[in-house]
C-alpha positions in Angstrom: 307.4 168.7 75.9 305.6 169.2 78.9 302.1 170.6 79.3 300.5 172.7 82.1 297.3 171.9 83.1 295.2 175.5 84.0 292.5 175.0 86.9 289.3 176.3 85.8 288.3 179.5 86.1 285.3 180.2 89.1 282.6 182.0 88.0 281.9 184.5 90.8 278.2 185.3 91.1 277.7 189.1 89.7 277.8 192.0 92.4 275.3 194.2 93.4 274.7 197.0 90.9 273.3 200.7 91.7 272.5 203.0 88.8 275.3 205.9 89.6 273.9 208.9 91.5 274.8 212.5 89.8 276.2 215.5 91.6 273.6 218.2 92.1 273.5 221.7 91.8 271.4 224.7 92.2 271.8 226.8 89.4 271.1 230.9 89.9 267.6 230.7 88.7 266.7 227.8 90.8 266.8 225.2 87.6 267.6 222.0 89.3 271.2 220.2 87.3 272.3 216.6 87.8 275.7 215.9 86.5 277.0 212.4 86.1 280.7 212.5 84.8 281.2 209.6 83.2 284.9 208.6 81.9 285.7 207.6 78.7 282.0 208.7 77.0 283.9 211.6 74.7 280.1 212.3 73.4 278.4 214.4 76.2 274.4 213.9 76.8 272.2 216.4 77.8 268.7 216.6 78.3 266.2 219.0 79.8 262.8 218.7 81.1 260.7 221.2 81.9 256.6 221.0 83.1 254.4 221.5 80.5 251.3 220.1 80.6 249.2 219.0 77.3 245.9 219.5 79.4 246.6 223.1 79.1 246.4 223.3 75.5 243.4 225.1 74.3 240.9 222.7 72.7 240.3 224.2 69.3 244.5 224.3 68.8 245.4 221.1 70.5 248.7 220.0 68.8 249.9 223.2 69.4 252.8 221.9 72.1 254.4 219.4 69.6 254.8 222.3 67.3 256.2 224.2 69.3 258.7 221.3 70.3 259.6 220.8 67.1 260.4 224.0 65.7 262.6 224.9 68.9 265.6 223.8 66.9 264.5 225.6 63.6 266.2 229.1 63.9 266.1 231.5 66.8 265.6 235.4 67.4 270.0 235.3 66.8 270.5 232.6 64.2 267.8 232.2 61.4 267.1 228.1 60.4 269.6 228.2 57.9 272.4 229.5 59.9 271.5 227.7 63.2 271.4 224.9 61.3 274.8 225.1 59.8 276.1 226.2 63.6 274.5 222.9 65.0 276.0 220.4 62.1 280.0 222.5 62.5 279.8 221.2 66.2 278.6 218.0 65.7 275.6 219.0 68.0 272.5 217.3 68.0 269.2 218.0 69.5 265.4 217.5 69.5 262.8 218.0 71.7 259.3 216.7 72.3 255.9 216.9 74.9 255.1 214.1 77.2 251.9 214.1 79.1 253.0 216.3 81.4 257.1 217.6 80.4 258.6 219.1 77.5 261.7 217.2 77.0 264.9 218.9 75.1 267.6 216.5 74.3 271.1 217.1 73.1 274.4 215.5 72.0 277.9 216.9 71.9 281.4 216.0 71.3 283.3 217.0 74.6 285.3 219.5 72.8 282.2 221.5 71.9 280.4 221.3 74.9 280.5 225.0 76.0 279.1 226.1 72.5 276.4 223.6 72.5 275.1 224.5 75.9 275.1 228.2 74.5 272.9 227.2 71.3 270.4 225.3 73.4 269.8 228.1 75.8 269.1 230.3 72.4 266.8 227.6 71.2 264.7 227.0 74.3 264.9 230.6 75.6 264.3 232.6 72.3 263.2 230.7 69.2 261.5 232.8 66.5 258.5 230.3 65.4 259.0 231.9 61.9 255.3 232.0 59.8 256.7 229.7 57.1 258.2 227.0 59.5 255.3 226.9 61.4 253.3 226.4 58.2 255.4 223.3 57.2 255.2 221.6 60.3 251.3 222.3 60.4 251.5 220.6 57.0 253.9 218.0 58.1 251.8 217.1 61.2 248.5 217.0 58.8 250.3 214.1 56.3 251.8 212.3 59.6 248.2 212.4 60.8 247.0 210.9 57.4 250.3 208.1 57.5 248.7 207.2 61.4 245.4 206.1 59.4 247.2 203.4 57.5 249.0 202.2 60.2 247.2 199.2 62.5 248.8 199.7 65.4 248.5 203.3 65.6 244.7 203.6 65.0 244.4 201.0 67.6 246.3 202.9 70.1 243.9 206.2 68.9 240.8 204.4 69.1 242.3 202.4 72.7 242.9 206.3 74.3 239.3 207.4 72.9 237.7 204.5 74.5 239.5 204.0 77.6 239.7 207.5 78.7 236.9 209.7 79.6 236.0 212.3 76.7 236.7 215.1 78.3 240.2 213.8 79.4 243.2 215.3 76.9 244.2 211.3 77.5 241.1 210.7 74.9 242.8 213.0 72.2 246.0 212.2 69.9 248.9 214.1 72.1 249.9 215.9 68.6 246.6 217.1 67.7 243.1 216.1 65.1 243.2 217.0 61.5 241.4 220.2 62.9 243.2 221.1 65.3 246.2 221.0 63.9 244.7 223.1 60.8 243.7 225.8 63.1 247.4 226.3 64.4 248.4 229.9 63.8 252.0 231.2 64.5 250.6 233.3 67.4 249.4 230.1 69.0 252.4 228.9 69.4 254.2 231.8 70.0 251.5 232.4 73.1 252.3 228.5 74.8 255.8 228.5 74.7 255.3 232.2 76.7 253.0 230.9 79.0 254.1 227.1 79.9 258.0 227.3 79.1 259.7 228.7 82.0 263.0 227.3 84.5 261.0 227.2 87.3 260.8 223.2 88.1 263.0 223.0 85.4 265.9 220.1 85.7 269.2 219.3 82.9 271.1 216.4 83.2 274.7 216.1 81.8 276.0 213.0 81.3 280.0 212.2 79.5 283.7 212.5 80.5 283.6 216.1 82.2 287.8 216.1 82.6 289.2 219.0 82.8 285.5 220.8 82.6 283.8 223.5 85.1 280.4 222.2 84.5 279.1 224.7 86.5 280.2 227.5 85.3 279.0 226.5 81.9 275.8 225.6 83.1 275.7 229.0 85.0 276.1 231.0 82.0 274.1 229.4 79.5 270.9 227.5 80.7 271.3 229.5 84.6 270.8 232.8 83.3 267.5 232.2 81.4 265.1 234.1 83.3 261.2 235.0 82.6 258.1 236.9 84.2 257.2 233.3 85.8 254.6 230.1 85.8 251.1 231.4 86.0 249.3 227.5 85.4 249.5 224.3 87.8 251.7 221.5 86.8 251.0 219.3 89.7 250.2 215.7 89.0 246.6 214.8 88.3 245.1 212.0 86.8 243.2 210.8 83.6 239.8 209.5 84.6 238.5 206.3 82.8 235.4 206.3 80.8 232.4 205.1 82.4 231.4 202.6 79.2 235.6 201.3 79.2 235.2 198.1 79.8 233.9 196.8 76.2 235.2 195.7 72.7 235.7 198.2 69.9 236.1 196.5 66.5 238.0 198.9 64.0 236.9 197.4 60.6 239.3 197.2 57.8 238.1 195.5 55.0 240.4 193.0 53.2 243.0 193.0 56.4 245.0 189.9 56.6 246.2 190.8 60.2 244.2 191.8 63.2 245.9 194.4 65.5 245.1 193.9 68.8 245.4 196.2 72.0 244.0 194.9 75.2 244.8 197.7 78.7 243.1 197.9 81.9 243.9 199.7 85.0 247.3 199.9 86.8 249.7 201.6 89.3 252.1 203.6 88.5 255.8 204.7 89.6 254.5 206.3 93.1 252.6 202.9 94.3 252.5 202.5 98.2 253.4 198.7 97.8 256.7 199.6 95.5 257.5 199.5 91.8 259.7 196.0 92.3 257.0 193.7 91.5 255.2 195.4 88.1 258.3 195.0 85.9 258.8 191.5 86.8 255.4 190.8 86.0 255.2 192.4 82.8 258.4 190.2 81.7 256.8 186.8 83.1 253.2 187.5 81.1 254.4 189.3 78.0 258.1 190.8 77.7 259.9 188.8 76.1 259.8 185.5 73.3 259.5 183.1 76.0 256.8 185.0 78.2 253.3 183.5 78.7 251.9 185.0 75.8 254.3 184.2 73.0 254.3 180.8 74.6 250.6 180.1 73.7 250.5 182.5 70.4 253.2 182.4 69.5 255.2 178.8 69.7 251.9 177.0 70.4 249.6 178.0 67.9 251.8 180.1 65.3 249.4 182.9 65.1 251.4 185.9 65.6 255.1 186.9 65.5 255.0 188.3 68.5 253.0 190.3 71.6 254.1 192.1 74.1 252.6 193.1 77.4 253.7 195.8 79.7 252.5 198.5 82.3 252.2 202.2 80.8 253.1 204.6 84.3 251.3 208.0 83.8 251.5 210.7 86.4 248.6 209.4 88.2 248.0 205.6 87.6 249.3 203.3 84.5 247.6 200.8 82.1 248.5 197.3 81.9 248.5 196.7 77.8 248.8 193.5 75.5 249.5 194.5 71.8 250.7 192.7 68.6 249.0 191.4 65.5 247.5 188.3 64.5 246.4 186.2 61.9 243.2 187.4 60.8 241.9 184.1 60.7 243.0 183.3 64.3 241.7 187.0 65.5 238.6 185.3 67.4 241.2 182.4 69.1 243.8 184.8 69.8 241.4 186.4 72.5 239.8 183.5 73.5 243.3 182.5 74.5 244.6 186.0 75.9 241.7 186.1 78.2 242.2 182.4 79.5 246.4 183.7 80.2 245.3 187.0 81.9 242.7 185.1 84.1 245.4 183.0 84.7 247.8 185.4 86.0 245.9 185.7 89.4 246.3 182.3 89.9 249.6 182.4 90.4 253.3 182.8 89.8 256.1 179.7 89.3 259.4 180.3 91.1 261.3 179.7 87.6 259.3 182.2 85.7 259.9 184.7 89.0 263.8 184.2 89.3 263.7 184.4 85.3 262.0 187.9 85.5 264.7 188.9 88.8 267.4 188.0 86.6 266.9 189.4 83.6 265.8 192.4 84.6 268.7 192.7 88.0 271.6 191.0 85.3 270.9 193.4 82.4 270.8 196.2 84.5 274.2 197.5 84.1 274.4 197.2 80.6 271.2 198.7 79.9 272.9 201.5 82.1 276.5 201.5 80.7 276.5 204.7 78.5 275.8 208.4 79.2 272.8 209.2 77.1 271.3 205.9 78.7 272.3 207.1 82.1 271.1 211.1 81.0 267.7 209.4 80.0 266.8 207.4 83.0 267.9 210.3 85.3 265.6 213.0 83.1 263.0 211.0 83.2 263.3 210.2 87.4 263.5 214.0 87.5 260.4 214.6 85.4 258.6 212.3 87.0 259.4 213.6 90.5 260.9 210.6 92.1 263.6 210.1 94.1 267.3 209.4 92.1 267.5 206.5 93.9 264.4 204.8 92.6 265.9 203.0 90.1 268.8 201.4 92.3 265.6 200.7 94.4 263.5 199.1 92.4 266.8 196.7 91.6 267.3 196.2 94.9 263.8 195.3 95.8 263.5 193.0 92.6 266.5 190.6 94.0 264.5 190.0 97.2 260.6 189.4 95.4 259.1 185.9 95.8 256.2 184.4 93.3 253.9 185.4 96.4 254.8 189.2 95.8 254.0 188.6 92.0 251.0 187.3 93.2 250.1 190.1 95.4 251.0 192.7 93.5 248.8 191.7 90.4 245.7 191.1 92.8 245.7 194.2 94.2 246.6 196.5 91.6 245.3 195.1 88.2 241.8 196.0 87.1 240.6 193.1 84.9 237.6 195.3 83.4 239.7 195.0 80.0 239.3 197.8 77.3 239.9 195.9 74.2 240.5 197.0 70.4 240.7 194.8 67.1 242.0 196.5 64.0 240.9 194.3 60.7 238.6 193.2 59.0 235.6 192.8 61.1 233.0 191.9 59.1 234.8 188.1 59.5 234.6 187.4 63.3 231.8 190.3 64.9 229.4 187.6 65.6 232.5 185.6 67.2 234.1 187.9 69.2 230.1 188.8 70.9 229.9 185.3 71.8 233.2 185.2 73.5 231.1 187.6 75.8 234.3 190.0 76.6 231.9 192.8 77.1 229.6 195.0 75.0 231.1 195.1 71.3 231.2 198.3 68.8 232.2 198.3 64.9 233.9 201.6 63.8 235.0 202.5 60.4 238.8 202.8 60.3 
């Protein structure tokens, strides 16, 4: 018996990737479509962004917008809730909707098969839905508990408390994007009814279709459904603006929760966002190297070192205007004073300096995983709604990949110099009656106690 010996296999290196580039088309009433056709994805994804800002909500009603959202899918001016609803679960369609700073995003999912039917029954939804008295009563009440469950939830009064401190008071970026227990009270039906007539309109409105389009005239069937809505027109400003910081940011809020065996912790200062003159390469790569992942710089001393957390993650949060570098996670409430201590010594430490291992781990992961983070259509639907809403060009994200395989430690470097503000807002959720004296003599800045 003889045996064959096989030569082993060579590992080519992995070829350049670009995130696919959609057809575009006009449709009749100047709503902007981006169709990626993508074989072998039998479920189609569609999403829809239109400009509607939050900063336009009137004070006394703010909320208002992510009721509206909401109850877009809950029975139109044609189908009541129960019979849309039946409609929408016979197709297999799916959809929700929700406000950004700045967009109201609609999304949808669809077998092939039912594509045409589905693009009808979101045209009905956005263009026409009846904001019935009752439904708009239970989401007012469903928004009031969710505001109540938000309480009990660390992380999410930190991020309440973050926004009220970092932001300037006047700034919608100070308020809860969904709305105050009293603001959401004082929702009536004809509020809602009057912002989706005002804000919701096609103009500078974009869809993206994403799935196996064989044998399908998308525009045709983007034509008749979402290209024939028409209305009397935008009469508000939806340019980009920004969110001006508070004058007092830069100082310590403690939350106090008495009995807490955790601290939550939220630490953001000032950033760039998408639209920076330098390039978006960098930021990402930065974020992964000081906080994205289990074996980033913070997790390394928190986490592995000491053992005083699970996990925290860093990141930059784009806006329109500007971004946030933030650091969040819990700790031990014991090690709540340490745990700072320590985060300021890594974030001073950032400026002095990137390795070339961390760098070319950053590049990699981020370059590597790139087409599977990309590989199916409501991924690919998502990132190209969001390049639309955000005004940027559809090649950013091939780009920013691009640009990442070329970065050195010295653009790390750079980058975080000139763009991060180190005049840190910081939050603590716990119990605070344990480390207040502490925390002041860590001198991080002026320090306030609030009751949770």
């Amino acid at each position: 018996m003889s045996t064959t010996i096989v030569p082993r296999p060579q590992v080519a290196p992995p070829a350049d990737w670009s995130f696919p580039q959609p057809r575009e088309i006009e449709l009749p009433n100047g709503i902007r479509a981006l169709v990626h056709d993508v074989p072998g994805q039998y479920v189609v994804s569609v999403r829809v962004t239109i400009p509607a800002a939050l900063r336009h909500e009137p004070r006394e009603v703010e909320g208002v917008a992510w009721i509206m959202a909401r109850l877009l899918d809950e029975g139109t001016r044609t189908h009541g809730q129960r019979e849309l609803s039946e409609l929408l679960e016979r197709r297999g369609v799916a959809i929700g909707a929700g406000m950004s700073e700045a967009t109201l995003g609609v999304d949808m999912d669809v077998p092939q098969r039912n594509l045409a039917a589905a693009l009808d029954l979101l045209t009905e939804c956005i263009t026409e839905p009846a904001f019935a008295e009752e439904e708009v009563a239970r989401l007012r009440r469903t928004r009031l508990a969710e505001i109540e469950q938000e309480r009990a939830s660390a992380s999410r009064r930190a991020l309440k408390e973050w926004a009220a401190t970092y932001y300037a008071a006047d700034s919608r970026a100070s308020r809860p994007g969904s709305g105050t227990p009293e603001s959401v009270a004082a929702i009536t039906r004809q509020d809602v009814v009057d912002f989706h007539a005002t804000h919701v309109h096609p103009e500078g409105a974009t869809i993206v279709v994403a799935g196996d389009l064989t044998g399908i005239d998308i525009e045709e069937l983007l034509t008749g459904s979402l290209g024939a809505w028409t209305t009397g027109g935008r009469t508000v400003s939806v340019d980009r603006t920004t969110a001006p910081r508070a004058a007092d940011a830069a100082r310590v809020v403690l939350v106090d929760r008495p009995g807490s065996v955790q601290s939550e912790i939220l630490i953001g200062g000032p950033g760039p966002d998408r639209r920076v003159d330098s390039g978006w390469a960098p930021f990402p790569v930065i974020a992964y190297v000081v906080g994205g992942a289990p074996n980033a710089r913070i997790d390394q001393v928190l986490r592995e070192d000491k053992g005083y957390t699970y996990g925290i993650r860093a990141g930059f949060r784009p806006r329109q205007v500007g971004s946030a570098f933030a650091i969040s996670g819990s700790v031990r409430a014991d090690a709540t004073v340490d745990s700072l201590r320590l985060l300021r010594e890594i974030l001073d430490g950032v400026g002095e300096g990137f390795s070339e291992a961390e760098t070319r781990a950053g590049i990699d992961f981020l370059t590597l995983t790139a087409p599977g983070r990309y590989d199916t259509a409501d991924a690919i639907a998502d990132e190209t709604v969001g390049l639309a809403g955000d005004e940027l060009p559809l090649t950013f994200t091939s780009d920013v990949i691009a640009a990442m395989r070329e970065l050195t430690p010295a653009d790390l470097d750079a980058a975080w110099r000139s763009h991060v503000d180190h005049s840190w807002t910081i939050v603590v959720v716990g119990d605070a009656s344990t480390y207040r004296d502490e925390v002041e003599a860590l001198g991080l800045g002026p320090v306030t106690v609030v009751p949770t």
